[in-house]
N, C-alpha and C positions, 0 to 999 in steps of 0.2 A: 513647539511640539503639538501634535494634534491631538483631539480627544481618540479614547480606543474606539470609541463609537463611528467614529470620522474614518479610523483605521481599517476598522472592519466593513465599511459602507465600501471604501474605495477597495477592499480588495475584492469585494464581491465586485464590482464592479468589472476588475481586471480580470476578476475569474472569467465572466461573462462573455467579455467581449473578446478573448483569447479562443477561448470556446468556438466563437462565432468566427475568428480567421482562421482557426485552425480547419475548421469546414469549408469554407468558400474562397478567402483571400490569399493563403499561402500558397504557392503553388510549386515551389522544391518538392520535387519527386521523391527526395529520400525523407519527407517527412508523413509520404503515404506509405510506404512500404509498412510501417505496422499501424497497425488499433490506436490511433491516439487520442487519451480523455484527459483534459483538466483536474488531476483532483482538490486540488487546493492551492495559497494565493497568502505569502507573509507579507506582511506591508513592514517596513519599517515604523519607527513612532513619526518619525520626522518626515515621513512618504519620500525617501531620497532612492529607496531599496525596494526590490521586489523579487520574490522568489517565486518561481510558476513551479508545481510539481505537477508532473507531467505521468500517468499511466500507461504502460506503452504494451500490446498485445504483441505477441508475435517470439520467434527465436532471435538469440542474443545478438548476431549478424543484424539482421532488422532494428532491434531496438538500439544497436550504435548507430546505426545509420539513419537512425529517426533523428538522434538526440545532435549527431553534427550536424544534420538538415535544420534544427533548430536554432541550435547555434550560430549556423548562419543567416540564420533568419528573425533573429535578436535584434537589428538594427530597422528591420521594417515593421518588428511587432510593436516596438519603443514610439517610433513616429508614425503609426497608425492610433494606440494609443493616446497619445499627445493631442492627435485629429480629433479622435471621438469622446475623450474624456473632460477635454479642456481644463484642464490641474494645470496652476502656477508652474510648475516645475513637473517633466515625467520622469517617474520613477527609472534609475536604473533596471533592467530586464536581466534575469539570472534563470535559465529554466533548469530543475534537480528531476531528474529519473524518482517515479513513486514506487517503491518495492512494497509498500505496505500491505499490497494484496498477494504478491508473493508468499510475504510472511503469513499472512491468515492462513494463506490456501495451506499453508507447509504447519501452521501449528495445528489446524481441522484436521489433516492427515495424519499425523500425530494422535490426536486423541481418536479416531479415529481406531486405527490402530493397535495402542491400549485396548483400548472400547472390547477390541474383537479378543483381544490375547486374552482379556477376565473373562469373557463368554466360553472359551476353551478351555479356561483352567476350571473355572466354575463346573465346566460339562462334566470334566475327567474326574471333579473330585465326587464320594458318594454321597449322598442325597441323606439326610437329615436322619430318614426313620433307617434308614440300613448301618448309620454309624449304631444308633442306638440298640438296634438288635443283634450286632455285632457283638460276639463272645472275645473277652478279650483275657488271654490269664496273665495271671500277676507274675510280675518278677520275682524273680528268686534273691533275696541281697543274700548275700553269703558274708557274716562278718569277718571271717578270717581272712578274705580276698584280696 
């Protein structure tokens, strides 16, 4: 088993150079069709696994068609790796769709949101010194009622 130090060196490592064919060496057409960034890189403990998450720009048509362009392109990211990394053993290659910035964008909009609905309730309700000079009469209890 390797140290996590070892673990996290070599993922960065596979960040990197994923990075770098995702730019220049890949050349499956459906994996330009959208925005595609590296965001992050699991390594297994025992470096057998590797998980690529992948951030992908673009509408849902594009990003399926990124992600099978990728998929087929698993087998040359695996043995390019292996070339430039020189590891006893390459990692199996698995790439996962990042939603994670989806999710941001959608909880920002969110608060957001919020944000604005208290700004309008706040507007509607009256202002501090008008509650207070506001005449208010008392209730009537009626105890027979």
């Amino acid at each position: 088993m390797a140290t996590s130090r070892r673990v996290e060196r070599v993922a960065s490592l596979i960040k990197r150079e994923v990075s770098q064919m995702l730019v220049s060496d890949i050349k499956d057409d459906r994996v330009g069709s959208g925005m595609v960034s590296v965001t992050d890189v699991e390594v297994s403990g025992d470096l057998q696994h590797a998980k690529i998450f992948v951030s992908i720009y673009g509408s849902d048509a594009a990003k399926a068609e990124t992600m099978a362009g990728l998929k087929a392109a698993t087998g040359f990211v695996r043995s390019e790796l292996g070339q430039r990394l020189q590891l006893r053993r390459t990692p199996e290659i698995l790439f996962r769709e990042d939603r994670s910035v989806e999710r941001g964008t959608r909880v920002l909009s969110l608060i957001n949101q919020l944000s604005q609905e208290r700004q309008a309730r706040e507007g509607e309700a009256l202002p501090a010194e008008q509650l207070a000079s506001t005449e208010v009469e008392p209730l009537a209890l009626d105890p027979q009622g």
